[in-house]
GUDO-72597 format. One record per residue (C-alpha): x, y, z. Coordinates in steps of 0.001 Angstrom, whole numbers, plus 524288, in hexadecimal, padded with zeros to 5 digits. Example, Ala and Ser with C-alpha at 12.3 -4.5 7.8 and 13.67 -1.06 7.14 Angstrom:
// residues 2
+-------+-------+-------+
!  east ! north !    up !
+-------+-------+-------+
! 8300C ! 7EE6C ! 81E78 !
! 83566 ! 7FBDC ! 81BE4 !
+-------+-------+-------+
This chain:
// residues 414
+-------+-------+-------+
!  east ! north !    up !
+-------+-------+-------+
! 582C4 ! 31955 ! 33612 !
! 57933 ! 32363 ! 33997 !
! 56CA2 ! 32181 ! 3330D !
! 560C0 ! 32B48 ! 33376 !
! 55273 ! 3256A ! 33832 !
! 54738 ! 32A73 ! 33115 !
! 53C32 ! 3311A ! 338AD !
! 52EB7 ! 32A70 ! 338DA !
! 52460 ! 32F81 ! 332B2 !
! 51C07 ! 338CF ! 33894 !
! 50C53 ! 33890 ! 333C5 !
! 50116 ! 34125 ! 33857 !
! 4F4F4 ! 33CE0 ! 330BD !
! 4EB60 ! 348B8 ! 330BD !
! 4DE63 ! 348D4 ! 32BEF !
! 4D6F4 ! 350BF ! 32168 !
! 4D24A ! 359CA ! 32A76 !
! 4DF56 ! 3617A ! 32BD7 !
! 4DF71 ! 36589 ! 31CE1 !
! 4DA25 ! 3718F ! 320C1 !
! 4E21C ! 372E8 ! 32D4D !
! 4EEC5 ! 36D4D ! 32701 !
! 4F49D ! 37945 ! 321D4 !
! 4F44E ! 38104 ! 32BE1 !
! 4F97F ! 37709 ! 334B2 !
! 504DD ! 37612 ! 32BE6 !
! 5085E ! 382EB ! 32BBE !
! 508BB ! 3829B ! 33B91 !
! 511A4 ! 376E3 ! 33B53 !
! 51978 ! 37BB2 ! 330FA !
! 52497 ! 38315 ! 33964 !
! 524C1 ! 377F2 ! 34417 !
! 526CE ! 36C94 ! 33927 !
! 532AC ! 37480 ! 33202 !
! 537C0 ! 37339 ! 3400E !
! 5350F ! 36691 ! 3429F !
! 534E3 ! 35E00 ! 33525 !
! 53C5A ! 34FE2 ! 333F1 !
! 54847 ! 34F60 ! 32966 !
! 54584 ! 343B5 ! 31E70 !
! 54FA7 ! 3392F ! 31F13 !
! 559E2 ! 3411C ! 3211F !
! 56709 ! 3410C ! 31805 !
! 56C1D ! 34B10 ! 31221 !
! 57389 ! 35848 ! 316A3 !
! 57D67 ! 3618D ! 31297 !
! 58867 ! 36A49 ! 31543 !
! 58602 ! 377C1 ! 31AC3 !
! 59165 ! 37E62 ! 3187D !
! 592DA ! 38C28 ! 31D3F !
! 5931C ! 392A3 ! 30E47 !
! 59054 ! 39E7B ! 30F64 !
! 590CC ! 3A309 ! 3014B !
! 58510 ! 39908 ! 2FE22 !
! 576AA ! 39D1D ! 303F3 !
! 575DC ! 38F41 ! 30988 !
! 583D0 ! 38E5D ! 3105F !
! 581E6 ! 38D33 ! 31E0D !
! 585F4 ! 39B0A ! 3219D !
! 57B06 ! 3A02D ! 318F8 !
! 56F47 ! 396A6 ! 31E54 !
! 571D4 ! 3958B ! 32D33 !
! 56A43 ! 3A239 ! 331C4 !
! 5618C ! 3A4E1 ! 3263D !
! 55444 ! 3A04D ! 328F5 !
! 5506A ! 39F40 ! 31B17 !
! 55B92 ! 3976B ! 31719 !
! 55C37 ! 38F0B ! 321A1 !
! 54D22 ! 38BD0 ! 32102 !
! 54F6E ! 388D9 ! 3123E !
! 55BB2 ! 38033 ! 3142F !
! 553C3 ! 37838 ! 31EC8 !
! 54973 ! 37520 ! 31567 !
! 55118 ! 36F3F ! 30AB8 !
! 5582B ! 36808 ! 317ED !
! 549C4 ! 36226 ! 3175E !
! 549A7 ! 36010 ! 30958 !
! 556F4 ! 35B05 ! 3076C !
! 5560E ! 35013 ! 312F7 !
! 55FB9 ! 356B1 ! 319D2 !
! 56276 ! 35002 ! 328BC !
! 56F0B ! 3599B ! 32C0C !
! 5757D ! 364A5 ! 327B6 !
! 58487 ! 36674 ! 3298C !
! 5852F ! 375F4 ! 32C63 !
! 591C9 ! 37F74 ! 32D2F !
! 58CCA ! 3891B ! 337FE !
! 5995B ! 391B0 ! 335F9 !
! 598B3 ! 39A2B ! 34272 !
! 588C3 ! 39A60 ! 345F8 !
! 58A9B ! 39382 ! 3520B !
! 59149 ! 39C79 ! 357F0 !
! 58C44 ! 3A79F ! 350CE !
! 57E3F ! 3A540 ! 34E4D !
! 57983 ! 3997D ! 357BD !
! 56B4D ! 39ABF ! 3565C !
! 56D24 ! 39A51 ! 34570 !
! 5734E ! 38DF1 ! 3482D !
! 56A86 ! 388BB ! 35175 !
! 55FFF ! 38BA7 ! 34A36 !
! 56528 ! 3841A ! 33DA2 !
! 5681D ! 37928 ! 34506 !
! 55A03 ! 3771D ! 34C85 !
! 5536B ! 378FE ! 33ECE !
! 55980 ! 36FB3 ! 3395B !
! 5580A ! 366C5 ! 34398 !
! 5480D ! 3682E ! 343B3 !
! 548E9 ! 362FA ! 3362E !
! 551B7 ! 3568F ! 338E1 !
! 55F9A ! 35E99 ! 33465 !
! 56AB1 ! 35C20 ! 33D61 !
! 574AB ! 3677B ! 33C25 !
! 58248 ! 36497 ! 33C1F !
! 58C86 ! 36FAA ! 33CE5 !
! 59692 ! 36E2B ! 331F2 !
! 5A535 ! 3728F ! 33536 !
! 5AFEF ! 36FAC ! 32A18 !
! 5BD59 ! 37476 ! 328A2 !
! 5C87E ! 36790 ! 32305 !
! 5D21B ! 36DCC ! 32BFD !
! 5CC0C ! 36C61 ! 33801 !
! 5D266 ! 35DE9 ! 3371E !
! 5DF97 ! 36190 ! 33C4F !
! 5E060 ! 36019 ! 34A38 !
! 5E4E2 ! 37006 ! 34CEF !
! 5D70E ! 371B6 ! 345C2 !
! 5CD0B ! 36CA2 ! 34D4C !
! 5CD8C ! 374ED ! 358CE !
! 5C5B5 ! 37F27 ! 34E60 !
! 5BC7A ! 37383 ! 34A47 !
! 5B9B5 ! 370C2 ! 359BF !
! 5B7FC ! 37F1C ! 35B3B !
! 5AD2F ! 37FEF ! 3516C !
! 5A6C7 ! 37327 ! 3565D !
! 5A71F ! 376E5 ! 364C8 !
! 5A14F ! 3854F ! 3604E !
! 59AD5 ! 382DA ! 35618 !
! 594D5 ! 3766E ! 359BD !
! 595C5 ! 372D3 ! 3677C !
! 59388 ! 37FD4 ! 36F6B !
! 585D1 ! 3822F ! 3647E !
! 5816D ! 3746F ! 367C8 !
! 584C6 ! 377B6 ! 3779C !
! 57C21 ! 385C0 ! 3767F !
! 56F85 ! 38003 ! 36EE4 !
! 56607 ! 37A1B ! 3785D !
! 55CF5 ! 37685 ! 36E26 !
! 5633A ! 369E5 ! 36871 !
! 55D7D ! 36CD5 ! 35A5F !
! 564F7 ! 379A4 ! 35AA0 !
! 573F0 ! 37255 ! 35C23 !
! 57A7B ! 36C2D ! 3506D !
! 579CD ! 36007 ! 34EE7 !
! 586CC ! 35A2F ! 3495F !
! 59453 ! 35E5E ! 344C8 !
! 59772 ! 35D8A ! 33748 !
! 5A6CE ! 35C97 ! 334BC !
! 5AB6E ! 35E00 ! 324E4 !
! 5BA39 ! 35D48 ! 32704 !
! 5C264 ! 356DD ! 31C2B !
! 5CF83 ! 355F1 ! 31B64 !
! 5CDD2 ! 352E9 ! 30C5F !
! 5CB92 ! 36257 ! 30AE5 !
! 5D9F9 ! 36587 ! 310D0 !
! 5E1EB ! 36C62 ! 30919 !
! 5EA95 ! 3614C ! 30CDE !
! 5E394 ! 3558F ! 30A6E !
! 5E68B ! 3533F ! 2F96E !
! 5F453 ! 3544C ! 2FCB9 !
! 5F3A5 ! 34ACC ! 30723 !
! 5F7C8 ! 33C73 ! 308CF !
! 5EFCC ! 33230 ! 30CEA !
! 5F516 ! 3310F ! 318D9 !
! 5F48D ! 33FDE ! 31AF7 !
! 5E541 ! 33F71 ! 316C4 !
! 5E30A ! 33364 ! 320AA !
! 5E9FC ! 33B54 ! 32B76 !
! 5E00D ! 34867 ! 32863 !
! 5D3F0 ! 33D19 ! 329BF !
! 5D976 ! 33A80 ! 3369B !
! 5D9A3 ! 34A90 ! 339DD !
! 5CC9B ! 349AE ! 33551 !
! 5C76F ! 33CB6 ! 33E3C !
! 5CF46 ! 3440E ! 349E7 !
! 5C649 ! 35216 ! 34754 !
! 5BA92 ! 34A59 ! 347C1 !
! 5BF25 ! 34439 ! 355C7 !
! 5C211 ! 35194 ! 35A1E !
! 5B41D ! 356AE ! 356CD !
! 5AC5F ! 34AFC ! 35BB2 !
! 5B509 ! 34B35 ! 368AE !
! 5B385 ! 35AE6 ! 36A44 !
! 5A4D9 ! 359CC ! 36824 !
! 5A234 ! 34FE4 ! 36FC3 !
! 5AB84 ! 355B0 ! 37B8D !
! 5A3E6 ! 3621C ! 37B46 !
! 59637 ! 35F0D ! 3797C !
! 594E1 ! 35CB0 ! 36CEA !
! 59484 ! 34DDB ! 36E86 !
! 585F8 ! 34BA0 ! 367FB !
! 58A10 ! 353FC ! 35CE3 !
! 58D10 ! 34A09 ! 351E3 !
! 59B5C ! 34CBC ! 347E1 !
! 598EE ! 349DC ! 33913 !
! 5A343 ! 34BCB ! 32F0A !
! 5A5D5 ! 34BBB ! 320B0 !
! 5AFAC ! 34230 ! 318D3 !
! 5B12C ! 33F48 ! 30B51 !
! 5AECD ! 33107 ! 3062B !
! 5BD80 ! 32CFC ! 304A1 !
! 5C1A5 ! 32F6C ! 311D6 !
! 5C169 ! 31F10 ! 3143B !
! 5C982 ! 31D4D ! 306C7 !
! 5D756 ! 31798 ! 309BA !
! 5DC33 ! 31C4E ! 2FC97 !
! 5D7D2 ! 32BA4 ! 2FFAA !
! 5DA96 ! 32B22 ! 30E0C !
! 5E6D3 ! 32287 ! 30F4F !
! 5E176 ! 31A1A ! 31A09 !
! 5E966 ! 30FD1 ! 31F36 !
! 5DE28 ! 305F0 ! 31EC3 !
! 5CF43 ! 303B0 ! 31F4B !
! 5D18D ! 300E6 ! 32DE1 !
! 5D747 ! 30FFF ! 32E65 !
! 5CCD0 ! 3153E ! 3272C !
! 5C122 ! 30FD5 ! 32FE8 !
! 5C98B ! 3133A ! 33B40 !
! 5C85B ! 3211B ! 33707 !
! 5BA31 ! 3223F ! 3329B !
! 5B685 ! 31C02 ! 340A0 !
! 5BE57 ! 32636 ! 346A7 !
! 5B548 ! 33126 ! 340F8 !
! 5AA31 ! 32A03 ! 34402 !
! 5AAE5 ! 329A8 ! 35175 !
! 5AB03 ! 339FF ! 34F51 !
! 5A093 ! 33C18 ! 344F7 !
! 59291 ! 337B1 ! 344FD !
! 59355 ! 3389F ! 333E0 !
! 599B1 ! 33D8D ! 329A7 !
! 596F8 ! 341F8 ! 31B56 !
! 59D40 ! 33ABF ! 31099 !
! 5A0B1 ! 344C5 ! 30727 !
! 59E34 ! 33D7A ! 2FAD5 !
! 5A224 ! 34A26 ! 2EFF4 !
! 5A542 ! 34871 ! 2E2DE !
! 59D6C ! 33B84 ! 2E36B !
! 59223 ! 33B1F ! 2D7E2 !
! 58DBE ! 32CAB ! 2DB9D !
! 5884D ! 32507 ! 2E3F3 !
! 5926C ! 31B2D ! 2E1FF !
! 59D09 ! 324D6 ! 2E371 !
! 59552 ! 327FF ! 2F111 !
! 594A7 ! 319E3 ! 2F574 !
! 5A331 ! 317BB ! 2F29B !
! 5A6C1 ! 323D7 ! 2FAA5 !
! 59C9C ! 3213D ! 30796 !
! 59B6E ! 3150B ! 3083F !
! 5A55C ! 311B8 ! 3111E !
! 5A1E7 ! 31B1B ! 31B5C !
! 595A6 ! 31847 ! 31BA7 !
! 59906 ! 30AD8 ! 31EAB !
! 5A13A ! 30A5C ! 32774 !
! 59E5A ! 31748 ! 32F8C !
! 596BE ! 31722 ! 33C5D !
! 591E0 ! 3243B ! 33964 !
! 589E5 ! 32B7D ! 33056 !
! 58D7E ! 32F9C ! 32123 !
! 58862 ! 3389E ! 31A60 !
! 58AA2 ! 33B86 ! 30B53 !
! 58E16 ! 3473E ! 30635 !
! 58D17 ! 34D61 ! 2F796 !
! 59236 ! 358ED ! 2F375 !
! 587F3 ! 361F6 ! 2EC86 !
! 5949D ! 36A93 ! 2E77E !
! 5951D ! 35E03 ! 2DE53 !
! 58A4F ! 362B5 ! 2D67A !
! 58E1D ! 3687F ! 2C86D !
! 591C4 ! 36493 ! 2BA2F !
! 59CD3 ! 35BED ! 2BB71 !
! 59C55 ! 35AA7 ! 2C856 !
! 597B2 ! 34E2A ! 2D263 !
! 58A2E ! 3504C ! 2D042 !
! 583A7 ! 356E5 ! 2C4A0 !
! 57885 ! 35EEA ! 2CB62 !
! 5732F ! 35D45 ! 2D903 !
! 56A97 ! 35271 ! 2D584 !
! 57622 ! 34944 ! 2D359 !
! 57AFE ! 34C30 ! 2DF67 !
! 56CB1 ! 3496E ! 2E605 !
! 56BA8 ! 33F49 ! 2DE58 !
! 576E0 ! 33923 ! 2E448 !
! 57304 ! 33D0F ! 2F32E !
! 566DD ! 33461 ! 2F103 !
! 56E4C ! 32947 ! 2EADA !
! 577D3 ! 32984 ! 2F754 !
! 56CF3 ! 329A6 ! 2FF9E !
! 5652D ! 31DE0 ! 2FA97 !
! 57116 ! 31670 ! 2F983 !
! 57744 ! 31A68 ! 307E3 !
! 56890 ! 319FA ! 30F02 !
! 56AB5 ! 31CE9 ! 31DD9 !
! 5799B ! 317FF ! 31BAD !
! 57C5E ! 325D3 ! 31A13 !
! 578BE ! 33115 ! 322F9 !
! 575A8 ! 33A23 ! 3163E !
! 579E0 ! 3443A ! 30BD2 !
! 5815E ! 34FC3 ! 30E5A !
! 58250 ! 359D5 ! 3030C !
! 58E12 ! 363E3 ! 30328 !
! 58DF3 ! 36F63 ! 30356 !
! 57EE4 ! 3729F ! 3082B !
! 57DB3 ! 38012 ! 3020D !
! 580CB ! 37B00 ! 2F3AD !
! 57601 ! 36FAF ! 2F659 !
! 56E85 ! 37A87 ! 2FA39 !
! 57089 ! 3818D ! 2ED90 !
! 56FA7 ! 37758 ! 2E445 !
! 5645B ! 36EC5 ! 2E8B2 !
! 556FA ! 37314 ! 2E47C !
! 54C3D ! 37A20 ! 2EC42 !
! 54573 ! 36CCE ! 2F1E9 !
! 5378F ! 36B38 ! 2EAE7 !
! 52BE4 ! 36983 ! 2F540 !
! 51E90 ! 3652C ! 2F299 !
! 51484 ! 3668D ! 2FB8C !
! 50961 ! 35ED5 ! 2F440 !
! 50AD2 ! 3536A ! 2FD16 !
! 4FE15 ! 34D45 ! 2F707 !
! 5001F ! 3504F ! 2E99C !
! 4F4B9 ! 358B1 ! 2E860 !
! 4FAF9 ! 36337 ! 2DE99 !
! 4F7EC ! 36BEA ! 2EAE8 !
! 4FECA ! 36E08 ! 2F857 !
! 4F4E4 ! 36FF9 ! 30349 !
! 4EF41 ! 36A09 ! 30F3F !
! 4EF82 ! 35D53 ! 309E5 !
! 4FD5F ! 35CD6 ! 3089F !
! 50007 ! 362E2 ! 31773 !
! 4F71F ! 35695 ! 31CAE !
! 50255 ! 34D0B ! 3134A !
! 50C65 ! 35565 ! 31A20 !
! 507D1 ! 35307 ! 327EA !
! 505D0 ! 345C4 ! 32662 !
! 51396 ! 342C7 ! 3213C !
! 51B15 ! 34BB2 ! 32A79 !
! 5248F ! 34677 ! 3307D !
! 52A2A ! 33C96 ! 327E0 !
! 53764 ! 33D36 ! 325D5 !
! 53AB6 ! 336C8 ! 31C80 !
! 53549 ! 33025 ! 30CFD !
! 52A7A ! 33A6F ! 30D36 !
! 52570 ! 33B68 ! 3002E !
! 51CCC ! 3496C ! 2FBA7 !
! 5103B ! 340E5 ! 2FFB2 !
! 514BF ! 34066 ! 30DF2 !
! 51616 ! 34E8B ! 30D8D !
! 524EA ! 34F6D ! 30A14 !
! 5256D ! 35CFB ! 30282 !
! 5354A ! 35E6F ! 2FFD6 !
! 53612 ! 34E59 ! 2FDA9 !
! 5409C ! 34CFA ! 30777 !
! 53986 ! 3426D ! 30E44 !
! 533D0 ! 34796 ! 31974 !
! 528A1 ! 34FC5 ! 31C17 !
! 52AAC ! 35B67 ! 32670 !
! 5291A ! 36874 ! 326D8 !
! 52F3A ! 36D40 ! 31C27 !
! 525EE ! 36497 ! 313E7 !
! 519DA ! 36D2F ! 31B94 !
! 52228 ! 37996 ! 3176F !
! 521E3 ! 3752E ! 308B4 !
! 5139B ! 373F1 ! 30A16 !
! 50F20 ! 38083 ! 30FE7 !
! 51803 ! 386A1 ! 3078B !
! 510BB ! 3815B ! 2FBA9 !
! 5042D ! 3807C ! 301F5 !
! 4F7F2 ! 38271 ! 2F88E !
! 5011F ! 38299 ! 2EC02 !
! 5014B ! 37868 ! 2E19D !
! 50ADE ! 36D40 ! 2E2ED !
! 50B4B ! 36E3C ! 2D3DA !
! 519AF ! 374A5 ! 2D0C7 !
! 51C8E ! 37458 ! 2DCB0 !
! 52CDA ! 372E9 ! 2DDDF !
! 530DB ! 37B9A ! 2EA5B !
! 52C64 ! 38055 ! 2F726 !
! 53122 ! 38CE5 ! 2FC09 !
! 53B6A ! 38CBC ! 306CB !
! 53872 ! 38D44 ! 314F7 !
! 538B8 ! 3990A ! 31ADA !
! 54085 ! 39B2B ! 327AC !
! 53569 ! 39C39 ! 3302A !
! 52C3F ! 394F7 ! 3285C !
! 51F05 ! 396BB ! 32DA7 !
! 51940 ! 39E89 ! 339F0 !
! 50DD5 ! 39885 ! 33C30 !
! 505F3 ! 39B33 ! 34983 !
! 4FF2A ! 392EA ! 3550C !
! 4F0FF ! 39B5B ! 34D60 !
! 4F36D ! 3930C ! 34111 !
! 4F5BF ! 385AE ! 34761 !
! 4E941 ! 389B4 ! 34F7B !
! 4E2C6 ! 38C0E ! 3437A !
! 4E754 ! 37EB4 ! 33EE7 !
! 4E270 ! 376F3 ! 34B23 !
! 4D4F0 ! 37EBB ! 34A0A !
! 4D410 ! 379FE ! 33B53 !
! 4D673 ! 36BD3 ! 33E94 !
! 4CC90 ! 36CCE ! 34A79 !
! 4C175 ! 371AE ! 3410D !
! 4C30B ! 36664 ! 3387C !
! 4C2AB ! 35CC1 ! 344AD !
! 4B6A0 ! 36264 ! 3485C !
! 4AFDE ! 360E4 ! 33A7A !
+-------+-------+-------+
C-alpha cells in the first residue's frame, strides 16, 4: 500500500523590521512561489475528460492560459495530488501545450497522468490501437522532453467490460472470461511500456467495487478471485474503486474494503458528482463532500485518495473557493499578514488561517501570497472570494527586489 509522507515544515522567523520591506518582497517572490509551492496532504483528483461542449473539458482548458491558471488554483484549493487528463491528439499536435500543462502542474506537487478509455480495447484484435496510442501518445512525448517535469507522469487506463453492449446479456462465466480479456490488456500495456522505454512510467486503472463478488462475477472460488486481482497487480501501480450510486459510508466500506485489504497496491475512491440532484445519490454537492471527508477519516493513509468523475461537472458545481488573507485577524490585510505568511510557508499540511493558509487547504504556498496581494490593503470584513489568477500573474523586476533589499538595509542601519 502506497502511502504519501507529509513534508516538514518550513519556518523563516523575520523580524519587525521587514514590515516596511515585506510587501514589496512579496510581490518579487510572488511568480517564483506559484512555481514552486508544496501541495497539502495530498488526496483528491478528478477525471479530465476531453468534453468539449463544457468550458472545463479538457479540450477547452489545455492551451488557454486563463483557464488553465484558474483550474490550477482550485488544484491548490481542492488538495488535489494528480489529475487524470484525456490529451486527445496534443501530443502529437501541440507538444509544447502539453508540456507546459504537465511541468505546471508538477511545480505545484500535481502528477499528470494521461487518461485513455475505450471498453473495447479488451479484445485481443483491439489492442494493437491501444499500444498505438500509448507508444505515440505516451512513450515517443516522454522520449522527446528533456526536462523531466515536462513528460507525463503515469498512464491512466478506464476500460470496463461492464459498459459492453454485451456484458447484461452475459453469463457468469462469459463476464469472468471478459475479466480475464481485461487482466490480459493490462499485461500487454505494462509489457509494451516497459519494452520500449516506458518502464518508469507507472499503469493505474479503474474497476468497480463488485469485481471480487462471486455472485456478480461467477468465480470459481476465493482462491480464483485473488489469483486474478494479483495478476493485475503485478501490471498496475493503483486503481480507483468506482464506488457510484453509493450514498454511505457504510455502503463505501462494504464495496472497498476488500481491495484495500488485500491489494499490494494503491486504491483510490471514486464518487460520481453526476450523482448530485433531487432523487438522486446525493442531494446537493455537500452530501457528496460530505461523504469524501467521512471516507477519508475513516480510510486515513489506507487509501491513496478521492477521485471525482467527471472533472468539468465538479468544476461547475463546486463553489468559487473563499480566501482570506487576514492571517492575524486584524479586520485588515497588510504587512502584518505577509510576515504570518512567510513564516508559515512551506507547511504542507494542517495549516490553519493563523499560519498563513488563505484557501484552508492546509498548506501555505504561493497561492496563499496570491490571495494576499490580491486583497492587499482591503478589509477582511466580507471578505468571501479572491479574484482568479491571472496567466502570467505578476511581472515584477530585479529594480523592485532591489528596492526591497535597500528597504531592509535602512532599517539594519537604524
Amino acid at each position: 500500500m502506497q502511502h504519501h509522507a507529509k513534508l516538514q515544515s518550513t519556518r523563516n522567523p523575520i523580524g519587525s523590521r521587514w514590515r516596511i520591506a515585506g510587501p514589496l518582497v512579496a510581490a518579487a517572490w510572488l511568480g517564483m512561489l506559484m512555481q514552486s509551492g508544496t501541495q497539502a496532504d495530498p488526496k483528491r483528483s478528478a477525471w479530465m475528460w476531453t468534453q468539449s461542449s463544457d468550458s472545463f473539458g479538457a479540450a477547452n482548458v489545455l492551451g488557454d492560459p486563463a483557464k488553465e491558471a484558474l483550474v490550477r488554483d482550485r488544484f491548490d484549493s481542492w488538495n488535489f495530488d494528480r489529475i487524470y487528463t484525456s490529451v486527445g491528439n496534443l501530443p502529437l499536435s501541440d507538444p509544447e501545450v502539453l508540456a507546459n500543462w504537465n511541468a505546471t502542474l508538477s511545480a505545484q506537487g500535481v502528477r499528470s497522468q494521461m487518461l485513455l478509455g475505450a471498453n473495447t480495447w479488451i479484445y485481443p484484435a483491439n489492442r494493437t490501437d491501444l499500444l498505438a496510442r500509448v507508444q505515440t501518445r505516451l512513450l515517443n512525448f516522454n522520449a522527446s522532453r528533456t526536462n523531466p517535469a515536462e513528460r507525463l507522469t503515469g498512464l491512466h487506463l478506464d476500460i470496463e467490460p461492464q459498459g459492453l453492449t454485451e456484458w447484461s446479456s452475459s453469463s457468469a462465466a462469459e463476464k469472468k472470461a471478459l475479466l480475464y480479456h481485461l487482466r490480459d490488456t493490462y499485461a500487454d500495456v505494462r509489457s509494451h511500456m516497459d519494452q520500449f522505454g516506458g518502464a518508469d512510467v507507472p499503469i493505474y486503472a479503474d474497476l468497480p467495487v463488485w469485481f471480487d463478488s462471486s455472485s456478480s462475477i461467477g468465480w470459481d472460488d476465493a482462491a480464483e478471485r485473488d489469483a486474478w486481482f494479483a495478476d493485475i497487480s503485478d501490471s498496475l501501480a493503483g486503481i480507483s474503486l468506482m464506488a457510484f450510486e453509493r450514498g454511505s459510508l457504510s455502503s463505501i466500506v462494504s464495496g472497498v474494503q476488500w481491495e484495500i485489504d488485500n491489494l499490494p497496491i494503491e486504491v483510490r475512491v471514486g464518487l460520481n458528482v453526476k450523482e448530485i440532484g433531487p432523487g438522486d445519490t446525493f442531494d446537493d454537492l455537500a452530501e457528496l463532500e460530505s461523504l469524501a471527508l467521512q471516507i477519508e477519516q475513516h480510510y486515513g493513509d489506507e487509501i491513496g485518495g478521492i477521485d471525482y468523475q467527471p472533472f468539468y461537472t465538479y468544476m461547475d458545481v463546486a463553489p468559487e473557493p473563499v480566501k482570506n488573507a487576514d492571517f492575524d485577524a486584524s479586520g485588515r490585510v497588510d504587512g502584518g499578514d505577509f510576515l504570518i505568511w512567510q513564516r508559515g510557508y512551506g507547511i504542507a499540511a494542517s495549516a490553519t488561517l493563523g499560519d498563513g493558509d488563505a484557501n484552508a487547504n492546509g498548506a501555505v504556498n504561493g497561492y496563499d501570497l496570491e490571495a494576499w496581494r490580491a486583497t492587499l490593503g482591503a478589509s477582511s470584513i466580507g471578505l468571501t472570494a479572491v479574484p482568479e489568477p491571472s496567466a502570467m500573474l505578476l511581472q515584477v523586476g530585479l529594480p523592485l527586489i532591489a528596492l526591497a533589499g535597500r528597504a531592509w538595509h535602512v532599517q539594519r542601519a537604524r
